[in-house]
N, C-alpha and C positions, 0 to 999 in steps of 0.2 A: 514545446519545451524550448526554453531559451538557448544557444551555444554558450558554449562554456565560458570563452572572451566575454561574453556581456555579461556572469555569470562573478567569474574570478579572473580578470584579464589585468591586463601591468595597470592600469589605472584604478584599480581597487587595491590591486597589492601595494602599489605606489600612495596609499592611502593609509595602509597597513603600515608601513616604516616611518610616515612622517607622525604618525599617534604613538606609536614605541617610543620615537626617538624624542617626544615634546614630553612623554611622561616617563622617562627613562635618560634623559639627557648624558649620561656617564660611559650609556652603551652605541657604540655608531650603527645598531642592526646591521652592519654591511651585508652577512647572509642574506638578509632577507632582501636585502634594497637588490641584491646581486638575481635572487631567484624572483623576482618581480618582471625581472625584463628576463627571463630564461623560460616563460610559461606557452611561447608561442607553439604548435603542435600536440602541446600538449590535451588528453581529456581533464576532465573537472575534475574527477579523483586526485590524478595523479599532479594536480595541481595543487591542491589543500595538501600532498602529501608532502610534494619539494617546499612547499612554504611552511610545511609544520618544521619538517628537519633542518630548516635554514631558520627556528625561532630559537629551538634547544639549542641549534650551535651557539648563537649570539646570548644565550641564557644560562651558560653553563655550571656544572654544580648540583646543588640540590631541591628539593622541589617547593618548597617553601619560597626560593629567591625568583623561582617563574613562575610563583603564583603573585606575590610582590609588586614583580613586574605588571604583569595581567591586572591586576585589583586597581594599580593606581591608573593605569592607563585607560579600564573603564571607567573608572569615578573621572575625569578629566577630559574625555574627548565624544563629547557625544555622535561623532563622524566613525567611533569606533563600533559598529554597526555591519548586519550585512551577512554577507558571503565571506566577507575578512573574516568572522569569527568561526569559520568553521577550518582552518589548520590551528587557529590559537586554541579550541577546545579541543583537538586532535592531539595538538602537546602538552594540554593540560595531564588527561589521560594517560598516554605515555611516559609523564616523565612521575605523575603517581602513584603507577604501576611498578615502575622501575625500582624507585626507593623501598618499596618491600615492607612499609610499616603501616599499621593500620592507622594511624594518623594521616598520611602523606594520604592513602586512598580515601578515605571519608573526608579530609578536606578537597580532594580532587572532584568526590561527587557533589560539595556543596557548592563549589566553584563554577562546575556544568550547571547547575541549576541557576546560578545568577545569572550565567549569560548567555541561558536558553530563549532569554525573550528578546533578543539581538537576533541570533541566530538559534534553531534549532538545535539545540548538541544529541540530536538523537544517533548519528554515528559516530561520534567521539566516546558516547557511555559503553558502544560495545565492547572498548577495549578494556574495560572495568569490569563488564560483567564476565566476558572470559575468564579474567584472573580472578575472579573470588566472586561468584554466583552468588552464593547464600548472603554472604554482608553487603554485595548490591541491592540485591532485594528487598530485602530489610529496608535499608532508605527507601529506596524509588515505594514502596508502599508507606510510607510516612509524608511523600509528595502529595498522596492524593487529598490531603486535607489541605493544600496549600491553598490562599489566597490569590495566587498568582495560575491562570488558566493555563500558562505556558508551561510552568513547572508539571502542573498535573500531566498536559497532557502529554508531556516526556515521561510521564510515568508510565503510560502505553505506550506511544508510539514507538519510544526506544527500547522497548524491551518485544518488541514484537520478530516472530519469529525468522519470519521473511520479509524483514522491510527494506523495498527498492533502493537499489546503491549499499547497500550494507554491508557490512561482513557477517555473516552467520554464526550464532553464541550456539553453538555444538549442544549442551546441557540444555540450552531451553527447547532446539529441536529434539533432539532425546525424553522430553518430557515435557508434554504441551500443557499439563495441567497445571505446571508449578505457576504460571502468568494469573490463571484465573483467579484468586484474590485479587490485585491489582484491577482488572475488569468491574469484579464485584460492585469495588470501591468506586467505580467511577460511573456506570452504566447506567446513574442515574443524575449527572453532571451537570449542571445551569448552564454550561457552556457549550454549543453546537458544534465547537472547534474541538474538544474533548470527544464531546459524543462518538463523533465522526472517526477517530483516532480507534473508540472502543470495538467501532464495528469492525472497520480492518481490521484489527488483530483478530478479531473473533472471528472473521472470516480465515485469515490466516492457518488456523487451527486446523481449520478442515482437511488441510493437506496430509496433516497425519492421525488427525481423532477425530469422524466426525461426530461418531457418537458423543464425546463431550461438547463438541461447540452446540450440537442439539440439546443436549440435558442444560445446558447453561441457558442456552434462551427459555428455555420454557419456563428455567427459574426464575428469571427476568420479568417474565410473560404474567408468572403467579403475582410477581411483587411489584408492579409498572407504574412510572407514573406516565404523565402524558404524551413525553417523545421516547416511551419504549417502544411503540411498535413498531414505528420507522427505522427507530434503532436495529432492531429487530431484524426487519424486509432486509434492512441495505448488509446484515450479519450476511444472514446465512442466504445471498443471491448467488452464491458461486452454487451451494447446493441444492436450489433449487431448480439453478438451470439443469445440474446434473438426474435433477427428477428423484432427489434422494427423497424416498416416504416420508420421513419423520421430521425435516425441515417442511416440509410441504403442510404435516397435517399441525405442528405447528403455527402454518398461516392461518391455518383453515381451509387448507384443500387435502380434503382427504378423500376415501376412493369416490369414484363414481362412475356411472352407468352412460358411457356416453357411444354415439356413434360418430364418425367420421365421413360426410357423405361430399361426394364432388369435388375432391382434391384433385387438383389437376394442373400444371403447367401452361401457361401459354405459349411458349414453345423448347422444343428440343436441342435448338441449338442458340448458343448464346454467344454475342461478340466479345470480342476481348474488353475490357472496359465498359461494356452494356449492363446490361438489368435483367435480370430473371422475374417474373410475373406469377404468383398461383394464385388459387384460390381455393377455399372449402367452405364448407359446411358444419360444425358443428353442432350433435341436437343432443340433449338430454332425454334418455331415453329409460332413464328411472324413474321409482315414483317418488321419490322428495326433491327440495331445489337444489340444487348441485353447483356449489361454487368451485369454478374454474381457472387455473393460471393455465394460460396457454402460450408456446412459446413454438417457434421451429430452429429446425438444426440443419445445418449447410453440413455436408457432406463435403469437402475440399483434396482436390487431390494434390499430392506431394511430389516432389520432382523426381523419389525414385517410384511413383508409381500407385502407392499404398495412398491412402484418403485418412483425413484426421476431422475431426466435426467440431464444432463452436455451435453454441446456443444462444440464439438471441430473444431476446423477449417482445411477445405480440400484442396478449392483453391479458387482464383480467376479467372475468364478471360473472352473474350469477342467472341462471337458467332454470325456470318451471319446471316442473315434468312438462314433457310434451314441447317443451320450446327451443331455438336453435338460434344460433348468429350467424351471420354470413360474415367472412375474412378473405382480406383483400391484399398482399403487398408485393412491392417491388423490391427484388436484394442485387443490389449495387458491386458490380467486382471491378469497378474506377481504381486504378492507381491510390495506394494509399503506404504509408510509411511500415508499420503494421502490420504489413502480411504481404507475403510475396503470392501470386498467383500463378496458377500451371495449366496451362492447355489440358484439354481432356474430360476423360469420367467424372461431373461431380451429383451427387443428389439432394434435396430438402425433404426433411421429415417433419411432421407436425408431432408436436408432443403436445399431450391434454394431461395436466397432472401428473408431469414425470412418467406416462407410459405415451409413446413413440409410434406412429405409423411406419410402415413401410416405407425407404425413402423414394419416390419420384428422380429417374434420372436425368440428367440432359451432359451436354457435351458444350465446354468452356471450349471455340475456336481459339488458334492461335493469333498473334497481334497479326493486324498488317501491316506487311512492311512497306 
């Protein structure tokens, strides 16, 4: 991920007042030219957010005269692009909101949509959807018929429940099903940049209904066309790692008869930064062929002690009666951004179809110093 400076740094924002000021010439943005060089220290948030409140000041009034501003300054600067556009849809938002009429908000959502394919305004919509859910909706599901692949896929991505950087719309976690039209409409998309948008949020879901992100794929599953299945795998992979049944038989892994033979470690102790080694055996020990997701699970211990686990995935494939694969890998505890690592008790389990071995222990050394 980039730093914020490269991101939203004085030379974007310094880009930002000189497109104002060419298409706006009556207005000096001083705010803004002022919060342009005040961004050092700051994170990315809190950057689009001093430069949203440094547009309203220099905009002041009502919402129609900053949208005015905003419309001719995108028709006129094509440099008006970027990362700059995410405090000008943050005050679009805002100052929509404010004015209290359903004019000001439905032209505020029509406005996010125009210069969604600039910048994303997927967290600028949330401050829409907070104040009046049901008439957000309403449009964002009249997007999905849009021309424009940008627009659509703001019709997911910004209404998704947990989307990274976001602020949380309270009413859509209170009720995950109310999205699913919106999904419906698009999970079968020309567009990969869409598609992809569908899946996370439908993964999203899981968090508080998995049973609906399951009944919705298989709806999907009934009705497919050729990139639903992929759509599909990449939905519902948080629930698969978790070994939930019904995501699983969904794939087409449903129970089976297997054993688990020769699981074992290479060894018991592990360097700081080193590799951990097993290997197993898995055999099909039923009598039809038995399609297999197999994945293991690291055991990881925590700094007060207690151990938390992560799933990674190892393969697929499908086994005879009577036939077996042999698995092979190394898991890497290298320094990484991502995960803090803790001296001590950790184990690996082998899951076959969402049901789990026993975990294998060994013991993460401390670094050397």
């Amino acid at each position: 991920m980039p730093f914020a400076d490269e991101l939203l740094g004085a030379a974007v924002a310094r880009t930002l007042t000189r497109s104002l000021r060419e298409a706006a010439p009556d207005r000096p943005f001083d705010a803004v030219a002022d919060a342009a060089e005040r961004l050092d220290g700051l994170a990315l948030r809190e950057r689009a957010d001093l430069l949203r409140d440094a547009l309203l000041a220099d905009v002041p009034g009502d919402y129609a005269t900053l949208a005015g501003v905003v419309r001719t300054t995108q028709a006129s600067d094509p440099a008006f692009t970027g990362w700059l556009i995410w405090p000008v849809t943050s005050a679009v938002a805002a100052r929509g909101v404010e004015e209290e009429t359903p004019e000001a908000f439905d032209d505020a959502m029509r406005l996010l949509a125009e210069l969604t394919d600039r910048l994303s305004a997927e967290f600028a919509i949330r401050i829409l959807l907070r104040h009046d859910l049901d008439r957000a909706l309403a449009i964002v599901l009249g997007w999905t018929t849009s021309d424009n692949e940008h627009v659509r896929r703001l019709a997911s991505e910004g209404t998704r429940p947990y989307l990274p950087w976001a602020v949380r719309v309270r009413e859509i976690v209170a009720n995950p099903g109310v999205t699913v039209p919106i999904l419906d409409a698009l999970y079968r998309d020309r567009s990969e940049y869409v598609r992809r948008s569908v899946a996370n949020h439908l993964n999203d879901l899981n968090r508080d209904d998995p049973e609906l992100v399951v009944a919705t794929a298989n709806r999907w599953l009934a009705e497919p066309d050729t990139n639903t299945p992929a759509l599909v795998r990449h939905a519902l992979r948080t629930l698969v790692k978790r070994g939930d049944p019904g995501a699983l038989a969904a794939l087409g892994f449903g129970a089976a008869t297997t054993e688990v033979e020769g699981f074992g470690l290479e060894s018991a102790h592990v360097p700081f930064g080193g590799t951990v080694r097993f290997v197993a055996t898995v055999r099909n020990t039923g009598a039809e062929t038995a399609r297999l997701a197999i994945d293991y699970v690291v055991h990881h211990q925590k700094a007060n002690g207690s151990q938390t686990t992560k799933t990674f995935k190892l393969t697929t494939t499908e086994l005879a009666p009577g036939e077996h694969i042999l698995l092979s890998r190394e898991h890497s505890f290298r320094a990484i951004t991502t995960r803090r690592y803790h001296p001590g008790a950790h184990g690996i389990a082998l899951q076959v179809n969402g049901i789990a071995t026993e975990p294998l222990t060994f013991e993460l050394l401390p670094p050397v110093e």
